[in-house]
N, C-alpha and C positions, 0 to 999 in steps of 0.2 A: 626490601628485597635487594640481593646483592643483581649488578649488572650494568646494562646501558644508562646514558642520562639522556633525561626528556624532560621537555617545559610540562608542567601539569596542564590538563583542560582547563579555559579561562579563570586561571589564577596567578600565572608569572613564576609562579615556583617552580625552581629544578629540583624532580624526583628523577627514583632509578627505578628500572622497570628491568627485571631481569627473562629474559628471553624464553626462559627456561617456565618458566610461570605465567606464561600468557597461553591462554586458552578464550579464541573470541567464536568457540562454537557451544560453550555451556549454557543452556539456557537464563543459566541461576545468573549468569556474567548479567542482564539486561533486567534484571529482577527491579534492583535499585534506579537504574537510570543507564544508557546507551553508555557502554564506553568508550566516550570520547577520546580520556587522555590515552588508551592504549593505544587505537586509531592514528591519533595524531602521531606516536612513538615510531609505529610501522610504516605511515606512511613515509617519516623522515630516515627509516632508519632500516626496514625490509618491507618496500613497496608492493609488493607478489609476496605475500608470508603464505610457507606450506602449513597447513593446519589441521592434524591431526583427528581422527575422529571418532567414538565410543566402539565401532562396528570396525576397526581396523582400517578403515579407510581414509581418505586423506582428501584433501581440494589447497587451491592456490587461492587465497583471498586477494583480492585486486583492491588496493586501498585508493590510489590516486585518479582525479576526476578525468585524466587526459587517458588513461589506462582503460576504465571503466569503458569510457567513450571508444577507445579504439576495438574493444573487444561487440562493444554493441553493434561496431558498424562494419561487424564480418562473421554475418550469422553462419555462413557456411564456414568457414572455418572455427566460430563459436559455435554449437549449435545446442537448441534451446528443444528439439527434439530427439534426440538421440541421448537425452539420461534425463530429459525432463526439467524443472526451473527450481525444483527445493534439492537441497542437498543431499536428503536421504535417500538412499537405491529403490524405486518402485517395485512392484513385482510384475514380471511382466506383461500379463492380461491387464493391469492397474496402467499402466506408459503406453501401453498401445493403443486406449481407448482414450487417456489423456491426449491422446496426439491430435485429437479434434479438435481441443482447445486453441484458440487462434495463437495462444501466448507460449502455444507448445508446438510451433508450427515453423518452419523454414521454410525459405523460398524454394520450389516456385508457389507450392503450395500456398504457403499463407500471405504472398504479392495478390493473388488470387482473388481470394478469401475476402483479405481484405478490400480489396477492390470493388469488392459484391457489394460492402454492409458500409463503405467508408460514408456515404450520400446520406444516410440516417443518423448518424453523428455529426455533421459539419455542425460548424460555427451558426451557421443563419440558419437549419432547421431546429437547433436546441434552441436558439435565442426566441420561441418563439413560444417556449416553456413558461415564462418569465413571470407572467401572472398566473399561474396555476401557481409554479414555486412559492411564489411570495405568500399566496391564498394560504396551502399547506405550512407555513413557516409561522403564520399569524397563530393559525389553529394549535398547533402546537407549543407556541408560546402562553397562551391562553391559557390553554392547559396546566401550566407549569406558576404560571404565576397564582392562579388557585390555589397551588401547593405551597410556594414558596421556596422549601427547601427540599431539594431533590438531589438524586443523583443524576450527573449531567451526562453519562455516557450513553446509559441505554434509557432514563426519563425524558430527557432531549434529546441530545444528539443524535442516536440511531433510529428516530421516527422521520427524520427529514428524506434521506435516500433511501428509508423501504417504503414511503407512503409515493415520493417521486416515482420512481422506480417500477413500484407493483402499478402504478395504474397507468405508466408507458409500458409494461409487459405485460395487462390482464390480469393481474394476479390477482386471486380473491382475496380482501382483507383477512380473511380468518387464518391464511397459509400465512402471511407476512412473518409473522412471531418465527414461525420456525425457519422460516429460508435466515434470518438475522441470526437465529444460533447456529445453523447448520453452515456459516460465514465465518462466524465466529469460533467452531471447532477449525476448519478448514487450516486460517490461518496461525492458530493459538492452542492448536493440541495438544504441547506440552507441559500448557498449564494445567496444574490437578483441578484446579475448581472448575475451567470447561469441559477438561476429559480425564476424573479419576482413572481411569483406567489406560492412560499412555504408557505406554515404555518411557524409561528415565532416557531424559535427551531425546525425544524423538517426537518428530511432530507426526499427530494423526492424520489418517485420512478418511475418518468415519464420514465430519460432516462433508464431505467432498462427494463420498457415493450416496452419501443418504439425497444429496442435494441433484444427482446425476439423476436418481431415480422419480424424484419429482420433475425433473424436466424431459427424461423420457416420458411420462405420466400428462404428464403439460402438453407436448407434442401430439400425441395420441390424441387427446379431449381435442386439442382446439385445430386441430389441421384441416378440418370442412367446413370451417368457421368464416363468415364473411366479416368484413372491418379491416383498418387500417393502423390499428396498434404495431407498436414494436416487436414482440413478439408473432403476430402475426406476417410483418413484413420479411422478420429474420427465417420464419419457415417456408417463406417461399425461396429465398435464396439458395442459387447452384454453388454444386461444387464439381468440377468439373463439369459442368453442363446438368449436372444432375441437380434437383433436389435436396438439400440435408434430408440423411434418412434421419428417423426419430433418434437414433442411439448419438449420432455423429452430435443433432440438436439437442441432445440431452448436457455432454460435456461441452461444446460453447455456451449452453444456459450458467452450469457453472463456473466459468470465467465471469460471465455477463456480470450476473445475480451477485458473487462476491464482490469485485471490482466495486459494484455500483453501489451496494451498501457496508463492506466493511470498512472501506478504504475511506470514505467518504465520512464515516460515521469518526474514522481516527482525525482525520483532519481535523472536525469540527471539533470536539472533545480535545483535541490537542492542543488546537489553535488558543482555545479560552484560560486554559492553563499555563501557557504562556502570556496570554495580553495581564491577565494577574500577575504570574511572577514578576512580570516590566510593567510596572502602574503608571510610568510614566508613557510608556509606548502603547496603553490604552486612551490613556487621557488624551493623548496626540489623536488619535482615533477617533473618539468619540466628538472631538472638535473640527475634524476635516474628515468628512466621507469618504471625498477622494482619494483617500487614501488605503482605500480599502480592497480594489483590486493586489496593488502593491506588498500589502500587510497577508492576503491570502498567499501572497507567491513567499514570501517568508516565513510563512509558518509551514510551505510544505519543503523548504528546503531545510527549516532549522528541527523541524518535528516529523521529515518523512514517513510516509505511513509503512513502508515497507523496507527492513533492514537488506536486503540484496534480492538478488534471482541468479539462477545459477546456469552455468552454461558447459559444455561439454569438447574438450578440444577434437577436432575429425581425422587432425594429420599431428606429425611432429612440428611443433613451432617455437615462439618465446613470448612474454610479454614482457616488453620493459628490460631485457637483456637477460630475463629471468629463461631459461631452455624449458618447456612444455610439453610434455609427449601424449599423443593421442592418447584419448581415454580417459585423459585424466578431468576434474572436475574444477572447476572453474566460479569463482563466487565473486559477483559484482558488489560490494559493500556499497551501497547509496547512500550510506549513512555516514562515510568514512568521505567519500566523495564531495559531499555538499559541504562540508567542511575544509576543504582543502584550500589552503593558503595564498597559494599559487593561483587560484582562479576568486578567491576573495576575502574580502579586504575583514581583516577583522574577524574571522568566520564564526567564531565562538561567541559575539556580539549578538543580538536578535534585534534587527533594525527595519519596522515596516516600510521605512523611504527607499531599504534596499534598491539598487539601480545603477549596472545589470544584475540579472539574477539569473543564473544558467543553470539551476539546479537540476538534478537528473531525476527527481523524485515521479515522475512521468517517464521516464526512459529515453530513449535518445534514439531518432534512426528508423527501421525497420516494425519494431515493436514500442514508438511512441504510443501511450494511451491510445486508445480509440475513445474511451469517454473525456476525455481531458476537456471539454468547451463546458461538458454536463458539471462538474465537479467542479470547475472554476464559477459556474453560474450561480449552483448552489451555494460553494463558500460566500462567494461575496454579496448573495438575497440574505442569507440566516445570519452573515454578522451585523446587515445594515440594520435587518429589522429587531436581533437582538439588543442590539445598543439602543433602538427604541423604543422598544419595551420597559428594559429594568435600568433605568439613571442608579440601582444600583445591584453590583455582582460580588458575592464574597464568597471565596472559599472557606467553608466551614469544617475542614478535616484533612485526612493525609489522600494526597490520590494515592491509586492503586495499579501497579502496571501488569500485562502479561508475563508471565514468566516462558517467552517466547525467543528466538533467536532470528525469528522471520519476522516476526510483528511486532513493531514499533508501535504499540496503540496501550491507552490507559481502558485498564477494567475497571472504573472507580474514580469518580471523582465527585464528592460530596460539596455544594456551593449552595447558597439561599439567593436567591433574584427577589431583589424588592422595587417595588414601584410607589 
């Protein structure tokens, strides 16, 4: 391609990358693997890229980690409710009912919100998970080493945050299976194999309402219920002084529910197919434990589970000297971000000693995780105990990724664990 020149992604080679041919809203672009070296192109070369898109519409891609950060940390003039966090235009009844969602909420509202539920997520109430997790982590392994050779994304990986999960929300085992596909549509709906039936380019929102409607469904069953689960604490929680009524609790169940197991389910599956690709940065691993908090926080900066969220400008403004005019759509690449030069050393390297590690892949600010202590707990129980289990892990095939532009997560990954 005739055009600019750029360093390739960790290769040292100058390619040309002509301007006129970059498209980083196609699904099929993420098919192969994240586009790194385009990323790295724009960020050196149009930091704010307008981005064209199937529906006529357009958005500014925020490629640099300092950009990213500054738009996180002005939800009122970004705002994450007024056109919602995926790229695609909702329909209206669809945005208005999403606006429950905490992650679809601006201040004052969701300073609020959060305020209610932030006591049920700390640090020292999860930490207290720790041997249940582990319990569940063994089982599961157990299971697999039975088998030997499995697929690791939904034979392991996605049993650890819906069995955590369902049984800090109540969930009856039987439902589990489908809240993990109905996550799994949510953020992956333009792949054909989760959702034959997508529009080309476009992500669904089937499992999003089918998931809403199990937690209005949820709400209902269990609101006269006595106990002290998760789900039961989060429906006593005000809003406004009030009660979540069931519908408000249905879309905060679906932030809850995917968050806790999609996101969670990419990590792990992510993480292992990295510590493979680098045999040496497993070997490291497997000889120093301690290093496995560490090695968790690098697999979520170098394997983010989520390529962006999108945000919506309120007024006329800039990013980055770039002019921005209300209305217009706004997409935080996290992907692009974690990568970024300026804030670290070598970024295309995968190094579990990483140290600092200021990755955005939890967001920054106002709408940092709320699970973040849960997902760091579990990463780092299921690598310690993985590594105990099978002294040996082999990939036995090609992985398989979404053909998504939102989700950063493998559908497929074919390995034997031997003991």
């Amino acid at each position: 391609m005739a055009g600019q020149t750029g360093r390739g992604h960790n290769s040292g080679v100058t390619t040309t990358i002509d301007p006129a041919a970059i498209d980083i809203y196609d699904p099929d672009g993420y098919v192969a693997a994240a586009p790194h070296e385009v990323f790295a192109h724009l960020r050196r070369e149009h930091p704010v890229w307008r981005q064209e898109m199937p529906d006529g519409t357009a958005y500014w891609a925020v490629m640099r980690h300092a950009d990213v950060v500054e738009v996180s940390r002005q939800p009122l003039r970004f705002s994450a409710q007024v056109g919602g966090v995926v790229l695609e235009d909702m329909a209206p009844e669809q945005l208005e009912q999403s606006k429950n969602m905490l992650l679809m909420m601006d201040p004052p509202r969701h300073t609020q919100l959060r305020k209610e539920v932030a006591h049920l997520f700390k640090a020292r109430a999860i930490a207290t998970l720790e041997a249940a997790i582990r319990k569940v982590c063994r089982e599961i392994l157990d299971r697999a080493a039975a088998r030997g050779d499995v697929e690791f994304v939904h034979d392991v990986a996605a049993f650890l945050p819906s069995q955590v999960f369902g049984e800090m929300m109540g969930i009856p085992e039987a439902d589990r299976a489908d809240i993990n596909r109905w996550a799994e549509q949510s953020t992956s709906g333009s792949d054909p194999d989760v959702n034959p039936d997508a529009d080309a380019g476009g992500e669904a929102g089937g499992g999003s309402v089918q998931m809403a409607v199990y937690g209005y469904e949820y709400a209902v069953r269990r609101r006269s219920e006595e106990g002290d689960d998760l789900g039961l604490a989060l429906l006593r929680t005000e809003i406004d002084g009030q009660p979540m009524t069931d519908l408000e609790f249905a879309y905060f169940f679906v932030q809850l529910v995917t968050a806790g197991n999609d996101t969670t389910r990419t990590m792990l599956s992510s993480g292992l197919l990295e510590l493979l690709r680098h045999p040496d940065q497993l070997a490291r691993l497997r000889a120093d434990r301690s290093l496995i908090p560490s090695a968790v926080e690098e697999i979520l900066r170098y394997a983010n589970p989520l390529h962006y969220f999108r945000r919506t400008a309120t007024e006329d403004t800039e990013i980055a000297g770039q002019p921005i005019a209300a209305g217009d759509k706004i997409a935080m690449i996290y992907t692009s971000a974690n990568r970024d030069d300026a804030v670290f050393a070598d970024p295309d390297r995968f190094d579990i000693t990483r140290s600092p590690n200021p990755h955005l892949s939890f967001g920054i600010a106002d709408h940092f995780c709320l699970g973040v202590h849960l997902a760091r707990l579990e990463g780092r129980i299921f690598f310690d105990e993985l590594l105990d289990r099978f002294p040996v892990i082999e990939q036995t095939g090609t992985p398989a990724r979404f053909r998504s532009n939102l989700n950063n997560a493998l559908k497929a990954l074919p390995v034997h664990l031997g003991t």
